[in-house]
C-alpha positions, 0 to 999 in steps of 0.5 A: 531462582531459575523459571521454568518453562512452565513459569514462562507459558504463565507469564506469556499467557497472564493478563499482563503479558497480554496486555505488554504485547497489545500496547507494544502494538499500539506503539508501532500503530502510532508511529506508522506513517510517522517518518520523522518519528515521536518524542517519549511524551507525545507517544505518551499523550496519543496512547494514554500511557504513563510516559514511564510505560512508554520508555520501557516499553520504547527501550525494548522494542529499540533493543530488538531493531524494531524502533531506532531513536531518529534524533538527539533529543530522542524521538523514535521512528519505525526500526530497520528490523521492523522494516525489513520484515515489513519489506519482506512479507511485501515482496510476495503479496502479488502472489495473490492477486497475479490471477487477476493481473493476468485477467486484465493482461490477457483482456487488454495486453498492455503492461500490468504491475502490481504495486505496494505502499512505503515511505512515502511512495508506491513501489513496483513488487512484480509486472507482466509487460506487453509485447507490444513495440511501443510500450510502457514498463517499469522495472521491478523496485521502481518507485512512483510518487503517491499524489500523481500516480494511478497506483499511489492514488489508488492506494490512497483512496483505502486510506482514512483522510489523515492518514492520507495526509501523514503521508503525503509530503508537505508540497507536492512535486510537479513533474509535468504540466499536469501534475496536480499540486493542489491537495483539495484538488487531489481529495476531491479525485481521491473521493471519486477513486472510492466510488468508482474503484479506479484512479487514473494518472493522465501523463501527470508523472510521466509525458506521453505517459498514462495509466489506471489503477485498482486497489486489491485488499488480499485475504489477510488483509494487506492493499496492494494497487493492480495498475494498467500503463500504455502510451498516452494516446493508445491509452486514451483510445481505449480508456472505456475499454481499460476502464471496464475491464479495471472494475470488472476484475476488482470486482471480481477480486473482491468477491473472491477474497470474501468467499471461500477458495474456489475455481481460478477466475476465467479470462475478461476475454473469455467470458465475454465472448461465451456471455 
């Protein structure tokens, strides 16, 4: 006996329906930030579900490209298709917070990017370079490591502490001399970044290298890292200046995704010299 479309709206809508779509939800959720992925039986115990539950609904998420086995004894991880979608809806989020990058650009003229959170990793979606001589710039697609970068320790500190866990590999690299290593080390500066908004990477990527950071959560909801980079010692001569300007446009930012669209922000520079 054929459906017709009328049966499938019934279906799409019913108590059962709904409930499909919210556990095929909770299964993405859980196995977000799970690279190596999770057997049948685990994702079972974390969502309370019978395993037989889990296997179908597994099996058509697999189907669809949305979840791919990631092990011969079956465990599952985040699929290409899910991540190319994911990928995809990135690629414009700097749309959003661009007038407040080129609040800061325009206040102190230093090289600004916008980053995103990945695998592992931030990675660089669009920049505004400076035009000074000596400078600092990181292409488009460039990726930075979470625990030594100002953007990835902004992204960080929105974050709960297991997820930043789940996240972070299970050493850290050190790639300068001032590289912090020490995990207790990097929570006790990621509780700093949530009082303050700012976080700060003082050549410990990149020698002769420095930046900081803000994190933005645009309107719908996603959290991408504004960050400012510059040559270690310009940077560290206007640090309170970087500063300053870094938490008056987040908080800017912040008040604006809260409140109804209105006028475009005016320039830190300008304001500040008809204040």
């Amino acid at each position: 006996m054929s459906s017709t479309p009328a049966d499938s709206q019934r279906t799409a809508e019913s108590p059962g329906g709904v409930q499909v779509i919210a556990r095929v939800g909770q299964v993405l959720r859980t196995l977000d930030g799970e690279p190596r992925g999770l057997s049948l039986a685990q994702l079972a115990v974390r969502l309370g579900l019978p395993r037989s539950t889990v296997h179908r609904i597994v099996s058509a998420l697999v189907t669809e490209g949305l979840l791919a086995v990631a092990s011969p004894s079956g465990r599952v991880r985040i699929g290409p298709e899910f991540a190319r979608i994911a990928a995809s809806s990135q690629q414009d989020l700097w749309r959003e917070v661009e007038p407040f990058m080129r609040l800061i650009f325009e206040a102190l003229g230093e090289t600004v990017d916008c980053a995103v959170l990945g695998d592992g990793h931030v990675r660089v979606v669009h920049l505004m370079p400076a035009t000074h001589q000596l400078r600092v710039v990181a292409e488009i697609g460039t990726t930075f490591p979470l625990h030594c970068s100002s953007k990835g320790k902004a992204l960080l500190s929105e974050l709960e502490p297991e997820k930043v866990f789940s996240l972070l590999p299970a050493r850290l690299e050190r790639f300068t001399d001032k590289t912090t290593t020490n995990v207790k080390s990097l929570l006790d500066e990621l509780a700093t970044v949530r009082e303050t908004g700012v976080a700060y990477d003082w050549e410990e990527y990149t020698p002769g290298v420095c930046a900081a950071a803000i994190a933005i959560r645009e309107p719908f909801g996603s959290v991408v890292a504004v960050s400012v980079a510059a040559p270690a010692q310009r940077f560290r001569d206007r640090r309170e200046e970087i500063s300053r300007v870094l938490a008056e446009v987040r908080a800017e930012a912040v008040a604006a995704f809260r409140s109804p669209p209105g006028p475009e922000p005016v320039p830190v520079r300008a304001r500040r010299r008809g204040a």
